[in-house]
py3Dmol code that shows the C-alpha trace and the ligand (Angstrom):
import py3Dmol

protein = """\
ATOM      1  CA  UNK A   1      97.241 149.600  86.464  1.00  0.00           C
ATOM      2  CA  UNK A   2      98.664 148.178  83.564  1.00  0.00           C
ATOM      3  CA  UNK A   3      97.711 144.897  81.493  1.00  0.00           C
ATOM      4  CA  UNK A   4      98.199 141.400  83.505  1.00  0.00           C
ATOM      5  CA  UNK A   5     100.593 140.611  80.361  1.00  0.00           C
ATOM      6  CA  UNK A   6     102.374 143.840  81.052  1.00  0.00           C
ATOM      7  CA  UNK A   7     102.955 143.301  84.795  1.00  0.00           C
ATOM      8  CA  UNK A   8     103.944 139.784  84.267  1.00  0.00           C
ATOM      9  CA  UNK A   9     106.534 140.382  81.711  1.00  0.00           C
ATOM     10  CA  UNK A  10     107.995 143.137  83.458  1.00  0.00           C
ATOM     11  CA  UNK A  11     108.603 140.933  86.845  1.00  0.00           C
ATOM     12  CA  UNK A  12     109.400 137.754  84.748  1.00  0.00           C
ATOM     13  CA  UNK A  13     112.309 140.293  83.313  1.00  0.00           C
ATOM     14  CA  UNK A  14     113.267 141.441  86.889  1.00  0.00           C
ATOM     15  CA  UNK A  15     113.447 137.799  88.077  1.00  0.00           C
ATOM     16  CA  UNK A  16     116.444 137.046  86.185  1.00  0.00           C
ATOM     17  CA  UNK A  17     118.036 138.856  88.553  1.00  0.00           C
ATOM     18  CA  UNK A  18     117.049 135.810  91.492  1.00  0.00           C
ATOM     19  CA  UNK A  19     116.990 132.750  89.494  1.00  0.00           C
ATOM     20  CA  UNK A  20     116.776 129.586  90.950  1.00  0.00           C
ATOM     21  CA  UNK A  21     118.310 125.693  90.817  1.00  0.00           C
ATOM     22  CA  UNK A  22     120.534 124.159  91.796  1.00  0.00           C
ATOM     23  CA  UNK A  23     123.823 125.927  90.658  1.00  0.00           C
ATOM     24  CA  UNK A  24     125.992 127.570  92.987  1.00  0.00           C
ATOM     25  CA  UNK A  25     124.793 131.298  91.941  1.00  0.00           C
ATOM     26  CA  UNK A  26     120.932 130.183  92.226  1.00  0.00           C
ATOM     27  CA  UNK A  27     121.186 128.423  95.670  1.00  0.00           C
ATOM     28  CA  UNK A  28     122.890 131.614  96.746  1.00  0.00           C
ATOM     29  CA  UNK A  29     120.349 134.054  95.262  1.00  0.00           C
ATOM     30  CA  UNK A  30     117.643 132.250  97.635  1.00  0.00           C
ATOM     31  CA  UNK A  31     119.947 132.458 100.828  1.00  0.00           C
ATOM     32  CA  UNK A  32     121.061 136.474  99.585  1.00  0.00           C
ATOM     33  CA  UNK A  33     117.019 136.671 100.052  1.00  0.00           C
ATOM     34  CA  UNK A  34     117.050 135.655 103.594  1.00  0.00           C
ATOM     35  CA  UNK A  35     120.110 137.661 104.587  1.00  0.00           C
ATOM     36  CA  UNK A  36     118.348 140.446 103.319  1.00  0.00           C
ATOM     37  CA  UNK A  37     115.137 140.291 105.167  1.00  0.00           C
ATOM     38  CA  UNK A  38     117.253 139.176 108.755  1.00  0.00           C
ATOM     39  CA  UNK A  39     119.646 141.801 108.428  1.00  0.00           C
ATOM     40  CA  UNK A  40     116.720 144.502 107.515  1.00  0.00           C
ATOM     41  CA  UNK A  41     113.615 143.121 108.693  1.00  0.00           C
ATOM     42  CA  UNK A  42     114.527 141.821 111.856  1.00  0.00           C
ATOM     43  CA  UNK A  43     111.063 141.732 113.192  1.00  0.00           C
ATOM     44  CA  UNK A  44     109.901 139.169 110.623  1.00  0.00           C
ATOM     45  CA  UNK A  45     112.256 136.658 112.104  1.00  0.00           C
ATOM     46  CA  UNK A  46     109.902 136.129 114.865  1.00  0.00           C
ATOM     47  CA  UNK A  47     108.100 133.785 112.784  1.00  0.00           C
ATOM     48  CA  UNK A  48     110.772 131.895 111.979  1.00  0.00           C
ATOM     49  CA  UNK A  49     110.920 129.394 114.975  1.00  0.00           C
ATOM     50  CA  UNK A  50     114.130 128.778 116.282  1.00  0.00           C
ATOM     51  CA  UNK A  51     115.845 131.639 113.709  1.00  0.00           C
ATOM     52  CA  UNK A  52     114.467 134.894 115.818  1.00  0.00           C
ATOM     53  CA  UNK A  53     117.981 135.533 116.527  1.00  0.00           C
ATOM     54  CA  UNK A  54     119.466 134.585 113.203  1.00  0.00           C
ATOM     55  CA  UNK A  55     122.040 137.169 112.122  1.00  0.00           C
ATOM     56  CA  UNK A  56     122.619 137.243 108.144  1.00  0.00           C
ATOM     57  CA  UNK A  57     126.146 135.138 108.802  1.00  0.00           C
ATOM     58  CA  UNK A  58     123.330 132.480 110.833  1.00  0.00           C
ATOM     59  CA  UNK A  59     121.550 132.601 107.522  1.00  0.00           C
ATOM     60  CA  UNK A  60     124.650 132.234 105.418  1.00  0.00           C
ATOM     61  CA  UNK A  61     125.406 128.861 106.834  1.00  0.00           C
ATOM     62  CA  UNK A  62     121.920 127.104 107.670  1.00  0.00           C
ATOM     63  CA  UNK A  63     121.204 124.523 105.395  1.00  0.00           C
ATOM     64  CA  UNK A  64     116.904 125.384 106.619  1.00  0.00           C
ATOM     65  CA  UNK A  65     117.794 129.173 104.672  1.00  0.00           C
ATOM     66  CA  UNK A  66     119.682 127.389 101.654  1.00  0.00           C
ATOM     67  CA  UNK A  67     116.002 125.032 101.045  1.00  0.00           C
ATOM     68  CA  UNK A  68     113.664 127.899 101.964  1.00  0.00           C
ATOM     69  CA  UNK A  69     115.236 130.787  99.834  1.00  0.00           C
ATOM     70  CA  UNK A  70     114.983 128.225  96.634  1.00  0.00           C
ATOM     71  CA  UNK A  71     110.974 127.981  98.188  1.00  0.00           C
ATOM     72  CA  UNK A  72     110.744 131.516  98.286  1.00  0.00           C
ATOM     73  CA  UNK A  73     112.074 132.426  95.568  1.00  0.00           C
ATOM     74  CA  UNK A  74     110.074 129.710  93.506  1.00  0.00           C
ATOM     75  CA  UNK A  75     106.653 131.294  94.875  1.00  0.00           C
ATOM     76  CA  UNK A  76     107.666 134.888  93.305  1.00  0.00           C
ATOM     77  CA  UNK A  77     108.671 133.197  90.213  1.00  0.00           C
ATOM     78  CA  UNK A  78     105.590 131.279  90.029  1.00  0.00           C
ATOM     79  CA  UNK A  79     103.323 134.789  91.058  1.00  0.00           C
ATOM     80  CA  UNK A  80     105.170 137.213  88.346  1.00  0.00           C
ATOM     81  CA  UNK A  81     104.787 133.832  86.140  1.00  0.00           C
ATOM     82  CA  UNK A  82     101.162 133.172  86.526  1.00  0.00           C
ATOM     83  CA  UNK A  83      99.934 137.038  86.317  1.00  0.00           C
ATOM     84  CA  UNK A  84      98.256 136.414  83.376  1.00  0.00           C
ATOM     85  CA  UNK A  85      95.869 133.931  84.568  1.00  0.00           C
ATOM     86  CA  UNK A  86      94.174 135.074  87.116  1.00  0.00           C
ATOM     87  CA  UNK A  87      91.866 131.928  88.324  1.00  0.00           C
ATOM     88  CA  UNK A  88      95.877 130.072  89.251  1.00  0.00           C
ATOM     89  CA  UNK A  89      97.155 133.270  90.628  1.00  0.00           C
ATOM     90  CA  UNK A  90      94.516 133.472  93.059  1.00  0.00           C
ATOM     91  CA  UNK A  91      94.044 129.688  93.779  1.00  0.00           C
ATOM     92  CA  UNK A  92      98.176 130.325  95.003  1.00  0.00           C
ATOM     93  CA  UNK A  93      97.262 133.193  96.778  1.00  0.00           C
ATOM     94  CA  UNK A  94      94.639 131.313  98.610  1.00  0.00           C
ATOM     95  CA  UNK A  95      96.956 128.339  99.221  1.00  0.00           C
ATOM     96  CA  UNK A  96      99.858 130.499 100.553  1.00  0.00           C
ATOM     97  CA  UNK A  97      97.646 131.543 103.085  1.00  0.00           C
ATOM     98  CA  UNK A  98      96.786 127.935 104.144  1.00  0.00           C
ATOM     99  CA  UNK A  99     100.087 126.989 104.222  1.00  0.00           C
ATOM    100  CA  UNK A 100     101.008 130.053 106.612  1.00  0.00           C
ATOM    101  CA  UNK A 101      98.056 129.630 108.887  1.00  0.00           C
ATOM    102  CA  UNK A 102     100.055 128.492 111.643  1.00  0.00           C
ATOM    103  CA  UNK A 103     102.113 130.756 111.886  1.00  0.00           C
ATOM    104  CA  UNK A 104      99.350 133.672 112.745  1.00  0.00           C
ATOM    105  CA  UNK A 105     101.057 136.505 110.931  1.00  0.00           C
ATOM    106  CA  UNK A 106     100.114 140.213 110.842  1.00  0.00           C
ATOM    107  CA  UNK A 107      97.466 140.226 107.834  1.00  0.00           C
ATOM    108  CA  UNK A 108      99.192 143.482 106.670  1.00  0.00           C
ATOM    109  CA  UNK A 109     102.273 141.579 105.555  1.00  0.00           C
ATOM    110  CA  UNK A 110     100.610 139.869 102.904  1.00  0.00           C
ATOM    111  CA  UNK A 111     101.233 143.294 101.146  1.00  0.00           C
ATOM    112  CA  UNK A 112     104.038 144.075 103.224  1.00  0.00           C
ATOM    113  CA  UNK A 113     106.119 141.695 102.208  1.00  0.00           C
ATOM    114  CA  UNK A 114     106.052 143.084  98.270  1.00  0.00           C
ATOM    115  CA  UNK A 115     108.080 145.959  99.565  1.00  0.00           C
ATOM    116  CA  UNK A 116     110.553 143.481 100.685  1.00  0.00           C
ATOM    117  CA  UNK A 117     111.177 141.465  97.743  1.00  0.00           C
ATOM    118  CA  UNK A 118     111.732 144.718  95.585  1.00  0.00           C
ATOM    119  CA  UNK A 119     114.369 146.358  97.864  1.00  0.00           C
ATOM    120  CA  UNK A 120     115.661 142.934  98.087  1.00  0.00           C
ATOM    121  CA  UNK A 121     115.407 142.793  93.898  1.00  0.00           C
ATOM    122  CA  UNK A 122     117.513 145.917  94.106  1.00  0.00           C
ATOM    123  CA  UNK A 123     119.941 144.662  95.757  1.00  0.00           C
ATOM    124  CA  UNK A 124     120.604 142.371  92.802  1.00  0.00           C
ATOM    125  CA  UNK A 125     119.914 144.576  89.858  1.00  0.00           C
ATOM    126  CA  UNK A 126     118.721 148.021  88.984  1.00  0.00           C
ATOM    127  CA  UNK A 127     114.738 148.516  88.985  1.00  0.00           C
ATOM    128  CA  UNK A 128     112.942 150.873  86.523  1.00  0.00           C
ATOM    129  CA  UNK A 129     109.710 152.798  88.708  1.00  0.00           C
ATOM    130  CA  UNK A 130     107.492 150.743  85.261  1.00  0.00           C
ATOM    131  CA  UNK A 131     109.267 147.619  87.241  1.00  0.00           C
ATOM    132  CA  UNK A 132     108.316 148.553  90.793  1.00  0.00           C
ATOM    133  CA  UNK A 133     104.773 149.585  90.509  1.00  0.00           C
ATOM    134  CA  UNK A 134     104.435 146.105  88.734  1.00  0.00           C
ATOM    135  CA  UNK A 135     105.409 144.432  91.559  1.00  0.00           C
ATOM    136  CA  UNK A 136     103.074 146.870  93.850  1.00  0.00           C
ATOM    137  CA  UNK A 137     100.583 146.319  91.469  1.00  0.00           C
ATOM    138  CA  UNK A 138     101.026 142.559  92.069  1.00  0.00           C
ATOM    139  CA  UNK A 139     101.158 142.278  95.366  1.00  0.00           C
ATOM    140  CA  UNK A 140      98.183 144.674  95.869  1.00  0.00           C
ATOM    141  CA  UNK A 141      96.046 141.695  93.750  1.00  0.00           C
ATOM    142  CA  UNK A 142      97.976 139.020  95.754  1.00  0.00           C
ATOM    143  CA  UNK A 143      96.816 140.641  98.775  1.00  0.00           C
ATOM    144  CA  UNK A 144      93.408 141.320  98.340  1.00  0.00           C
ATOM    145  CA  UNK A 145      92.660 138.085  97.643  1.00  0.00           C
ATOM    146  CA  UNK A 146      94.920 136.609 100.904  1.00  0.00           C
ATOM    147  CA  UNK A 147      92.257 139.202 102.554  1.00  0.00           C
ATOM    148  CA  UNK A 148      89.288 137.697 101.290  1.00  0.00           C
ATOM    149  CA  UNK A 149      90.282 133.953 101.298  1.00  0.00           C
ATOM    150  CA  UNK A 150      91.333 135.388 105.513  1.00  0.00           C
ATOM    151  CA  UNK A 151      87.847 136.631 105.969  1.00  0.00           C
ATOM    152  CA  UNK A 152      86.010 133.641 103.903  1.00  0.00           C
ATOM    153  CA  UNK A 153      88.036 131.397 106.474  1.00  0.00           C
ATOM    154  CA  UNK A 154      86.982 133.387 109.853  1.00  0.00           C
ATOM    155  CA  UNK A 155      90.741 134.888 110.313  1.00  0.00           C
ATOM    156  CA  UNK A 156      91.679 138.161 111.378  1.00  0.00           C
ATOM    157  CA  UNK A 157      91.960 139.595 107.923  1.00  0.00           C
ATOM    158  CA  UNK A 158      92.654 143.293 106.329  1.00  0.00           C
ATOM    159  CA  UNK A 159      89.145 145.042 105.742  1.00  0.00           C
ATOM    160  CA  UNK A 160      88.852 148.273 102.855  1.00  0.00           C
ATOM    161  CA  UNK A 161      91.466 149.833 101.501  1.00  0.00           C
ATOM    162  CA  UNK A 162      94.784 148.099 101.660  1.00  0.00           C
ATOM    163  CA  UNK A 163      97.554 150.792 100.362  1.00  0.00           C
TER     164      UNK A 163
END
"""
ligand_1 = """\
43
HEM
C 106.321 138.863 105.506
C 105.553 137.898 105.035
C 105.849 136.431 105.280
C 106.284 135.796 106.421
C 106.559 136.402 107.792
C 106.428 134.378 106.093
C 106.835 133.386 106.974
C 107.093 132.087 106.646
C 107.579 131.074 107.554
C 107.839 131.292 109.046
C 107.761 129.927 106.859
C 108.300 128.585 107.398
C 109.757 128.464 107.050
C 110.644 128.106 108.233
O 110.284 128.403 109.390
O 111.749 127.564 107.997
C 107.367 130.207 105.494
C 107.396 129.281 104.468
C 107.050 129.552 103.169
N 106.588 130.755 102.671
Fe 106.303 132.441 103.735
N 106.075 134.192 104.786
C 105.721 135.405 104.255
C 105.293 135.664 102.965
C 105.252 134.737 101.958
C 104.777 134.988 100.618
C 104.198 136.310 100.116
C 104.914 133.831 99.932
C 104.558 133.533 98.499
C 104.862 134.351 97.522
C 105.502 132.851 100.824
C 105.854 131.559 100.475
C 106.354 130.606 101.336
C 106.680 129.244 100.930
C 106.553 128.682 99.516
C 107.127 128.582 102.077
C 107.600 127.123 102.152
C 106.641 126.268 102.925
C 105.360 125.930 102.203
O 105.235 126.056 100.971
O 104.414 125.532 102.901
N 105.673 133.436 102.049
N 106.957 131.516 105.401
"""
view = py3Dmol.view(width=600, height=400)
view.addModel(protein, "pdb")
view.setStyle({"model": 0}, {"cartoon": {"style": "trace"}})
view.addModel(ligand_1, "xyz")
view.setStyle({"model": 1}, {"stick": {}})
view.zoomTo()
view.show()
């Protein structure tokens, strides 16, 4: 694995690709996120209460998408931002899992979900392998620790090896 500082920078310099605000091109990048994981992910939209049958045109014009890509896309920005210190990183980790509690999803998609944001990175610029394995190696540390914080809180949680 390479350095924390390494892996940060390089997913700090893929993020330009998905910034966000509150310009036209930023509010979109956030709904392009969502439109990506309905159209390709359908599965996941099970979680998504009221959106399980949201096509990627649904997605387009729901102002819920247009608030909760800027969310998402803040929480990636904040993990490729806060690599480097690992005590915050983890401490986010641990609070994204609180905050998803009730929605009892499959432990495996803590890591899962990595795989998503890449593809859905390449859809919006062209990825180096250095850039992907940074975000693999990322989400790997985001994971494990969504698997312990699971397990310290009684939850079904993702024992061993998670690759
Ligand atoms: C495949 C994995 C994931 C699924 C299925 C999932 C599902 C959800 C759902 C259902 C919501 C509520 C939004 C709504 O219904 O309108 C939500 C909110 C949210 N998710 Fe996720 N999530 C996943 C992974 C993640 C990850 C890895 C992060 C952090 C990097 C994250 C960050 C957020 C944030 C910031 C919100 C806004 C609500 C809040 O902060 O409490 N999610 N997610």
């Amino acid at each position: 694995m390479s350095s924390p500082s390494e892996i940060k920078n390089l997913c700090q310099k893929s993020l330009e690709a998905a910034k966000i605000g509150t310009g036209e091109t930023e509010v979109q990048n956030g709904i392009d996120f969502y439109k990506f994981m309905f159209g390709n992910f359908p599965d996941l939209r099970v979680y998504f209460k009221g959106a399980e049958k949201f096509t990627p045109e649904d997605v387009q014009k729901s102002d819920r998408f247009k608030k909760q890509g800027q969310r998402i896309l803040l929480a990636c920005h904040i993990l490729g931002n806060t690599f480097d210190d690992e005590m915050t990183f983890k401490a986010y980790a641990r609070e994204t899992v609180n905050r998803h509690r009730q929605f009892k999803m499959d432990p495996p998609l803590w890591k899962a979900f990595f795989a998503v944001f890449v593809a859905f990175l390449e859809t919006k610029t062209k990825l180096d392998e250095k850039t992907k394995k940074a975000w693999d190696d990322l989400g790997e540390v985001f994971a494990k620790e969504c698997y312990r914080h699971l397990k310290d809180c009684g939850l079904p949680t993702v024992e061993g090896e998670t690759k």
